[in-house]
N, CA, C and O atoms as a GROMACS GRO file, in nm:
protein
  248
    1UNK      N    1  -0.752   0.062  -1.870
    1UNK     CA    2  -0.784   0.127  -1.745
    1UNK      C    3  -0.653   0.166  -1.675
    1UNK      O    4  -0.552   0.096  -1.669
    2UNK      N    5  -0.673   0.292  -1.620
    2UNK     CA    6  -0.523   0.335  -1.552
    2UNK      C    7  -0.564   0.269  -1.386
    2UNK      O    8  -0.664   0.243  -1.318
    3UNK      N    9  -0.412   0.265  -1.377
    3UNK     CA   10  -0.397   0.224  -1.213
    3UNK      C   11  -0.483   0.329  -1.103
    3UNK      O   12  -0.476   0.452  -1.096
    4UNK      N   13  -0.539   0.263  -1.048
    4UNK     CA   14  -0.558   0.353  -0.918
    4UNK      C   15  -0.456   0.422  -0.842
    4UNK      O   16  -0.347   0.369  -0.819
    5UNK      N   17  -0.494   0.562  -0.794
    5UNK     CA   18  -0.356   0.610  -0.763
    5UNK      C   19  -0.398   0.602  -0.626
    5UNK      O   20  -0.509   0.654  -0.617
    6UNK      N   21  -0.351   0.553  -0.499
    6UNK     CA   22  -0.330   0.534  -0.375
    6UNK      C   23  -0.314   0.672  -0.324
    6UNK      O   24  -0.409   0.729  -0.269
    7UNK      N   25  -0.184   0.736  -0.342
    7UNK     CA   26  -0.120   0.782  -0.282
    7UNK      C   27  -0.124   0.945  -0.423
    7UNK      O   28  -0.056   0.967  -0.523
    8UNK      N   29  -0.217   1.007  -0.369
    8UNK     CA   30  -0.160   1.118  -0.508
    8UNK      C   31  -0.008   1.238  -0.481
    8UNK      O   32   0.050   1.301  -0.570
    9UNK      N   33   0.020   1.237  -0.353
    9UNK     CA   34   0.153   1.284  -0.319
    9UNK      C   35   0.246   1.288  -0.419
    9UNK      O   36   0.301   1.379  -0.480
   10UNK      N   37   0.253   1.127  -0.422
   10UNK     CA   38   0.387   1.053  -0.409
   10UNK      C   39   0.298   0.947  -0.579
   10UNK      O   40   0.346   0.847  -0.633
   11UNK      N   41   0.252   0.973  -0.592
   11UNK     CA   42   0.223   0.923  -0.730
   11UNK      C   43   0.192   0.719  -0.739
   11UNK      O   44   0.220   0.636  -0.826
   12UNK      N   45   0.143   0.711  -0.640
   12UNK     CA   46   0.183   0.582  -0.595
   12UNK      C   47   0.027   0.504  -0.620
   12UNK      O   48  -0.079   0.527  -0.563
   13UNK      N   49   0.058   0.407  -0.724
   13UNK     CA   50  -0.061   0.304  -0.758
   13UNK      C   51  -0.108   0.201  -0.640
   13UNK      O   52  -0.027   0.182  -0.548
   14UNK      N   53  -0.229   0.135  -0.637
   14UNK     CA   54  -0.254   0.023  -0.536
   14UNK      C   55  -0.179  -0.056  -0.600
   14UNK      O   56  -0.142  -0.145  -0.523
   15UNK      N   57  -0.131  -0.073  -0.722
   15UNK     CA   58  -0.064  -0.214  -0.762
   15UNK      C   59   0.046  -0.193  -0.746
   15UNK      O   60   0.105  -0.284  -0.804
   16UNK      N   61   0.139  -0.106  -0.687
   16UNK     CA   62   0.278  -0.105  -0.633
   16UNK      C   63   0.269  -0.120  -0.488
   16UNK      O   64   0.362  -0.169  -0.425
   17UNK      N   65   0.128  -0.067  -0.413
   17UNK     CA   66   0.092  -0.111  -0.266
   17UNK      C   67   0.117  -0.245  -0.241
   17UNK      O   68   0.186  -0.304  -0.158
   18UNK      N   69   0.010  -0.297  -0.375
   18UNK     CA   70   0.036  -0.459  -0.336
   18UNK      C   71   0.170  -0.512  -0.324
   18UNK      O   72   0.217  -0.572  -0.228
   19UNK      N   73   0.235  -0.476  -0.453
   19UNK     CA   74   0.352  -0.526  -0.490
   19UNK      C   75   0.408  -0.534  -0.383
   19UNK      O   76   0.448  -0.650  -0.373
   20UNK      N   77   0.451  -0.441  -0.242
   20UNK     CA   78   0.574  -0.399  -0.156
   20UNK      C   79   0.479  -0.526  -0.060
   20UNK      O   80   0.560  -0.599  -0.002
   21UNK      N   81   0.402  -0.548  -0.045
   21UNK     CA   82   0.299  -0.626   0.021
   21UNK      C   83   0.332  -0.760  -0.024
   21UNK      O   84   0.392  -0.825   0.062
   22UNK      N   85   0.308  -0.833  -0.156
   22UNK     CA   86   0.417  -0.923  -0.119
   22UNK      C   87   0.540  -0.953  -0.143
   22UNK      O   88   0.562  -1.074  -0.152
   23UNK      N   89   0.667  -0.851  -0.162
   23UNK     CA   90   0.735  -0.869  -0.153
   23UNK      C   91   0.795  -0.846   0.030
   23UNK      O   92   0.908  -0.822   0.071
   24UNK      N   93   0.663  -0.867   0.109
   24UNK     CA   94   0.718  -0.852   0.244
   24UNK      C   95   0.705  -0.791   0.325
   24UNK      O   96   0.741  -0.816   0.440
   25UNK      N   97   0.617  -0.636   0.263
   25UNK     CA   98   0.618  -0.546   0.384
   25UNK      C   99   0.475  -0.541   0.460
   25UNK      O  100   0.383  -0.497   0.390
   26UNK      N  101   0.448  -0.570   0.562
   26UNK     CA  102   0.368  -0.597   0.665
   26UNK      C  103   0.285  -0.492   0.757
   26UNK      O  104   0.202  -0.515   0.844
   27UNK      N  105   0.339  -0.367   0.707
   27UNK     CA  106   0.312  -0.268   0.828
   27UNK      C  107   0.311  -0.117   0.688
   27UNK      O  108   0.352  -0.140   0.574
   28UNK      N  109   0.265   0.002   0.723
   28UNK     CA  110   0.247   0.081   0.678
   28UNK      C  111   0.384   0.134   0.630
   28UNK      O  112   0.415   0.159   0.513
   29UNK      N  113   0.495   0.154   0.789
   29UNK     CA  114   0.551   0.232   0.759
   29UNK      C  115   0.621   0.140   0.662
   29UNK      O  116   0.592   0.200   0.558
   30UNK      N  117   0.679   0.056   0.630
   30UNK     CA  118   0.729  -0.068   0.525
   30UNK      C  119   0.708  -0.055   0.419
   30UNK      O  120   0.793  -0.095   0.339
   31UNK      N  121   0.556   0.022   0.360
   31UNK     CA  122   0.497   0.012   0.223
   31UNK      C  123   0.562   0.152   0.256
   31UNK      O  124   0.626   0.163   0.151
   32UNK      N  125   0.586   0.244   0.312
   32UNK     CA  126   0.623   0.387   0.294
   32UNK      C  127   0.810   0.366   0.279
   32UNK      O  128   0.891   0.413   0.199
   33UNK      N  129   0.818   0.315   0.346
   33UNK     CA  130   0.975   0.314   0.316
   33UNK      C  131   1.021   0.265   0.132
   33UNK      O  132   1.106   0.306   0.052
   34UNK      N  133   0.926   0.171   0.129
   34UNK     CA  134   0.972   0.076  -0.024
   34UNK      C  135   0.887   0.222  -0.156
   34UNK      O  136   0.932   0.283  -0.253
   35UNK      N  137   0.738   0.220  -0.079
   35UNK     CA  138   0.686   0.342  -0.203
   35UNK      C  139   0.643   0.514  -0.192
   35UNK      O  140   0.570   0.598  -0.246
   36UNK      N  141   0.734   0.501  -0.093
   36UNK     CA  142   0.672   0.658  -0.051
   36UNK      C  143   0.572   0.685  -0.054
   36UNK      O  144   0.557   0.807  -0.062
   37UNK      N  145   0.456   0.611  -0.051
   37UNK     CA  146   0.309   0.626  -0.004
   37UNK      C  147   0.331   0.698   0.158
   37UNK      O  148   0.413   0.668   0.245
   38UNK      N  149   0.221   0.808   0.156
   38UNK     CA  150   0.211   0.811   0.292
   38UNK      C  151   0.315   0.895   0.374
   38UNK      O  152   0.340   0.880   0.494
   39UNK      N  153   0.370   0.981   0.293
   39UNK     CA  154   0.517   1.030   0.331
   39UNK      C  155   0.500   1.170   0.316
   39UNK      O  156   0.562   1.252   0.385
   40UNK      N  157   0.387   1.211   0.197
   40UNK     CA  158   0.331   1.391   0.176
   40UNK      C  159   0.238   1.372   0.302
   40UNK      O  160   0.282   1.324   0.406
   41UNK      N  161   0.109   1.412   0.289
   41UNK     CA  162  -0.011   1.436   0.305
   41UNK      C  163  -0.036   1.342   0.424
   41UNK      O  164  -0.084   1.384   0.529
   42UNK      N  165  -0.014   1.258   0.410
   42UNK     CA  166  -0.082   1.105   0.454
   42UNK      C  167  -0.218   1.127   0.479
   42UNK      O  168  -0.269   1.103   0.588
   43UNK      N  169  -0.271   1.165   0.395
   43UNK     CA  170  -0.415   1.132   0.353
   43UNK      C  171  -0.443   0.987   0.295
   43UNK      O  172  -0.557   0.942   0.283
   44UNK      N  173  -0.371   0.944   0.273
   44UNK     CA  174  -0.399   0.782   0.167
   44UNK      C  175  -0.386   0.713   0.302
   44UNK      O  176  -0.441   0.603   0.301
   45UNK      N  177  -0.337   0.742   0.402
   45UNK     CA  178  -0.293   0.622   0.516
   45UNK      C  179  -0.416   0.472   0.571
   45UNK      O  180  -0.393   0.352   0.587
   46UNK      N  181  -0.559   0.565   0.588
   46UNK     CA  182  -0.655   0.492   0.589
   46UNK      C  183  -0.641   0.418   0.479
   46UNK      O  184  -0.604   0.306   0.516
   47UNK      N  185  -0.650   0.422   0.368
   47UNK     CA  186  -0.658   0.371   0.210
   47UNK      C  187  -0.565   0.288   0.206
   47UNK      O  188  -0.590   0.189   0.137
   48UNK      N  189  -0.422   0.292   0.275
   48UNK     CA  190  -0.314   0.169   0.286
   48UNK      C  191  -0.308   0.075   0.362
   48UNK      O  192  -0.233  -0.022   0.353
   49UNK      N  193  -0.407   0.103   0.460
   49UNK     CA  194  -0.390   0.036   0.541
   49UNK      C  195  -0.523  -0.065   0.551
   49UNK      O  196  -0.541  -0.156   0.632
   50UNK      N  197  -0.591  -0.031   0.466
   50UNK     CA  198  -0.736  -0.110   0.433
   50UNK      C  199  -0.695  -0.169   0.319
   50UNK      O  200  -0.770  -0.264   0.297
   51UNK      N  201  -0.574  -0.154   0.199
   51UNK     CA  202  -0.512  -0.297   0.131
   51UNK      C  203  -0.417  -0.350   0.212
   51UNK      O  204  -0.375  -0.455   0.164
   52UNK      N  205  -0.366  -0.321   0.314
   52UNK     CA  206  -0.284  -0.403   0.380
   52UNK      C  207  -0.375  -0.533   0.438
   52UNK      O  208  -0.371  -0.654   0.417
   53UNK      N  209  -0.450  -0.455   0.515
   53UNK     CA  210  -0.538  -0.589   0.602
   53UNK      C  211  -0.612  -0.679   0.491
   53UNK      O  212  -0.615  -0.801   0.508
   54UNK      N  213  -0.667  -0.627   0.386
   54UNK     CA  214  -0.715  -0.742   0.272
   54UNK      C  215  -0.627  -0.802   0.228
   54UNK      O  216  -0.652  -0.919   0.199
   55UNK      N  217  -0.492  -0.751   0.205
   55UNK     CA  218  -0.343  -0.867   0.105
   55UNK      C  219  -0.314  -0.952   0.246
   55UNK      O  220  -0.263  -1.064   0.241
   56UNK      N  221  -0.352  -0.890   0.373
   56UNK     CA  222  -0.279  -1.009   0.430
   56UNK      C  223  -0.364  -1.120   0.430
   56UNK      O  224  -0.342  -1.234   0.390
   57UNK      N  225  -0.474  -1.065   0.487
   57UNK     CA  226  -0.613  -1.157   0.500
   57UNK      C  227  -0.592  -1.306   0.346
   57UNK      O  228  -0.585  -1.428   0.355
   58UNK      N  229  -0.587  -1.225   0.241
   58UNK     CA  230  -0.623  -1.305   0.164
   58UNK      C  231  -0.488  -1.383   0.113
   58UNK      O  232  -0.528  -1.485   0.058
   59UNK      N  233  -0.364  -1.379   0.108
   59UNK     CA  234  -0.251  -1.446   0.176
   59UNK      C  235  -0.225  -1.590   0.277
   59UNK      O  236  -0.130  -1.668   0.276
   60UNK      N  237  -0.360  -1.589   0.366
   60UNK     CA  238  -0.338  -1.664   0.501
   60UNK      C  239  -0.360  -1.789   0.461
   60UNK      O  240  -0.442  -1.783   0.369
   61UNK      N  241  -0.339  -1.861   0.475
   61UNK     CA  242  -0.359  -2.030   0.437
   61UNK      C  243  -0.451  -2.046   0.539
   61UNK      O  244  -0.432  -1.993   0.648
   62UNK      N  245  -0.588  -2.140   0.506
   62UNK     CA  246  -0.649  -2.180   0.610
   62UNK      C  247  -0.588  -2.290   0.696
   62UNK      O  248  -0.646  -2.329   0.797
   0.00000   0.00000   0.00000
């Protein structure tokens, strides 16, 4: 199965979304700085920002 492409701009998979996610980045523009998601079109922005709030969510220690 191929990666989901997030971001078709900028050629950008959800599994490099995640990746910048935990390597730290917290906020949109963060995943745009590390993957250029979100940097053409920003049509994907909703779409990044709905794996952001699930990687953090599921991240949280109870």
């Amino acid at each position: 199965m191929r990666p989901r492409k997030v971001c078709v701009c900028k050629q950008v998979s959800e599994s490099e979304i995640i990746a910048s996610i935990q390597n730290g980045a917290n906020s949109i523009e963060e995943i745009s700085k590390i993957t250029l998601a979100s940097t053409g079109c920003g049509t994907c922005r909703r779409s990044i920002q709905n794996i952001l709030d699930r990687e953090l969510k599921v991240g949280k220690i109870n």
